[in-house]
C-alpha positions as CSV (number, residue, x, y, z in Angstrom):
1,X,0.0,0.0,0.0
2,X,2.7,2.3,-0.5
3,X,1.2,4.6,-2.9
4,X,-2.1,4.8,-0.6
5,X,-2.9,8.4,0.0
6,X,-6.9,8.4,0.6
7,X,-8.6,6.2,2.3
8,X,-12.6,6.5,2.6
9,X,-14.1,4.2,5.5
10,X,-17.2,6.1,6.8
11,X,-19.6,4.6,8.1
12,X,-18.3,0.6,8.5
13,X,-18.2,-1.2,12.0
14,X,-14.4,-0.1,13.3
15,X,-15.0,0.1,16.8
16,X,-11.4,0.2,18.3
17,X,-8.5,2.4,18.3
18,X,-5.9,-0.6,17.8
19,X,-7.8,-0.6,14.1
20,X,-7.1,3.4,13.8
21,X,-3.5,2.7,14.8
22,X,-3.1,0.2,11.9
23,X,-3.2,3.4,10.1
24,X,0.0,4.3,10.5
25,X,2.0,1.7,8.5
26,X,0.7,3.6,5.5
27,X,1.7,7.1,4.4
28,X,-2.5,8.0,4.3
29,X,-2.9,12.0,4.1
30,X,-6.5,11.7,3.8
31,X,-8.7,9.8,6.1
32,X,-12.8,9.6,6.6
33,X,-14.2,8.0,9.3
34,X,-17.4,9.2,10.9
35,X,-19.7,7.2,11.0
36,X,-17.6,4.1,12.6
37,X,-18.4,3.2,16.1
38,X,-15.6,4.3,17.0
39,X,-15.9,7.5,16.9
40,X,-19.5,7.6,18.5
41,X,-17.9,5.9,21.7
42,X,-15.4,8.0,22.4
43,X,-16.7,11.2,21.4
44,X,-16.3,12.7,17.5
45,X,-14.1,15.7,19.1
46,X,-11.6,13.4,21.1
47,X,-11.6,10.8,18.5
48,X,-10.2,13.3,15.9
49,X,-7.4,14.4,18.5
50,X,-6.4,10.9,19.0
51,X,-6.4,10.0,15.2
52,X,-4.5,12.8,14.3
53,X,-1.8,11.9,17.1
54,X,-2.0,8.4,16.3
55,X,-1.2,8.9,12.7
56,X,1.3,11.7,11.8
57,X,0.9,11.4,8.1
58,X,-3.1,12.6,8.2
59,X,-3.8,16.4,7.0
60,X,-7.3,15.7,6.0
61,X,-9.7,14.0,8.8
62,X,-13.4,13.9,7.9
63,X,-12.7,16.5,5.1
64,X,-11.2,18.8,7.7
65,X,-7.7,20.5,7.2
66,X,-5.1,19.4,10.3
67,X,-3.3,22.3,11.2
68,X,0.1,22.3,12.6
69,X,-1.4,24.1,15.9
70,X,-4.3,21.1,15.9
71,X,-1.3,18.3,15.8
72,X,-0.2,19.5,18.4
73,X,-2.3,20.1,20.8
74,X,-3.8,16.3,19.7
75,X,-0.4,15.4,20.8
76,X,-1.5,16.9,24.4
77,X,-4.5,15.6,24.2
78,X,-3.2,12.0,23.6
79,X,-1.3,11.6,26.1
80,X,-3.8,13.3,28.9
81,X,-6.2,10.8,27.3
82,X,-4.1,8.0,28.0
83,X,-3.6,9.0,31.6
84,X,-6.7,8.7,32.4
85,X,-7.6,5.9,31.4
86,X,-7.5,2.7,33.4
87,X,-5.1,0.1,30.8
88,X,-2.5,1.5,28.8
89,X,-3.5,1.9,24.6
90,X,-3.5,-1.0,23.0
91,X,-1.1,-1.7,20.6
């Protein structure tokens, strides 16, 4: 998949974040996911700012731009997430 840049797949039955994090072994620079639920569970707003720290490659989320300033406070945000929560991420 080395010449994967876009990769549509709103609306299917991803429910886990390990399945988000897969994302990274491909250089994707446009993702859409709503619709997955994944995102319903944890909340479309934190779900973005954990896909965009997950995946460093992304600048297009949902049809949204990722700003430099949004990486990095989903950089923040990942790791507060992950504080709080009671098992470390898997994968």
């Amino acid at each position: 998949f080395g010449e994967l840049r876009v990769l549509m797949l709103a609306n299917n039955t991803i429910e886990g974040l390990s399945s988000v994090r897969a994302l990274r072994a491909v250089a994707v620079s446009e993702v859409r996911l709503q619709g997955n639920p994944v995102c319903e569970s944890i909340g479309s707003s934190a779900f973005r700012q954990l896909l965009i720290a997950m995946v460093p490659s992304v600048k297009s989320l949902n049809g949204g731009e990722v700003r430099e300033r949004e990486r990095n406070e989903a950089e923040k945000f990942y790791i507060s997430y992950w504080l709080r929560q009671p098992s470390a991420p898997d994968g």
